[in-house]
C-alpha positions, 0 to 999 in steps of 0.5 A, a space after each residue: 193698350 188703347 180701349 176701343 182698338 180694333 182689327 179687322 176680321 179675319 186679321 184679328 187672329 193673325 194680329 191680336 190686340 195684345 194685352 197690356 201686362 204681356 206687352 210691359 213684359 215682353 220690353 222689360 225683357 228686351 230692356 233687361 236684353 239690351 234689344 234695341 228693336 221690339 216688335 209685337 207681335 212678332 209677326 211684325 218682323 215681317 214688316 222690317 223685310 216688307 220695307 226693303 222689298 216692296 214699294 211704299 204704295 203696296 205697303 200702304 194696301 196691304 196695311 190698309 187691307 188688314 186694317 191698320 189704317 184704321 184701328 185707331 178709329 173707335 179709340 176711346 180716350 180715359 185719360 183726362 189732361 
C-alpha cells in the first residue's frame, strides 16, 4: 500500500507486500465481522505469541533479520500535502 516497500529475500514470499484492494477487502470484512483485531498476512498472528514468549531484544533481531526494520526505506511519497 506504500510504493517503494520492499522485503528482504528470501522473507518476500513468506511476507508478501500485499496488494491494496486485497488488504481493503480483507477490513471490510472484519469491520462487517465486528473483528476487533486484523493482521496480514495472517502469518502475523504469529507475532501476537512472539510478544508473550520472547523477550523484546529477540523480537528486535528477528524483525530486523526478515527486514522489517527496513521496509519503509525505499518508500516513495505520492501524496503531496
Amino acid at each position: 500500500m506504500f510504493d517503494g516497500v520492499k522485503t528482504r529475500f528470501p522473507f518476500n514470499y513468506v511476507l508478501p507486500i500485499l496488494e491494496p484492494q486485497y488488504v481493503s477487502d480483507m477490513v471490510i470484512a472484519a469491520v462487517k465481522r465486528r473483528q476487533e483485531v486484523i493482521r496480514l498476512p495472517r502469518l502475523m498472528y504469529i507475532s501476537d505469541l512472539l510478544h508473550f514468549v520472547l523477550p523484546v531484544r529477540v523480537k528486535d533481531i528477528i524483525f530486523e533479520i526478515l527486514g522489517f526494520s527496513s521496509a519503509m526505506d525505499s518508500f516513495t511519497q505520492t501524496r503531496k500535502n
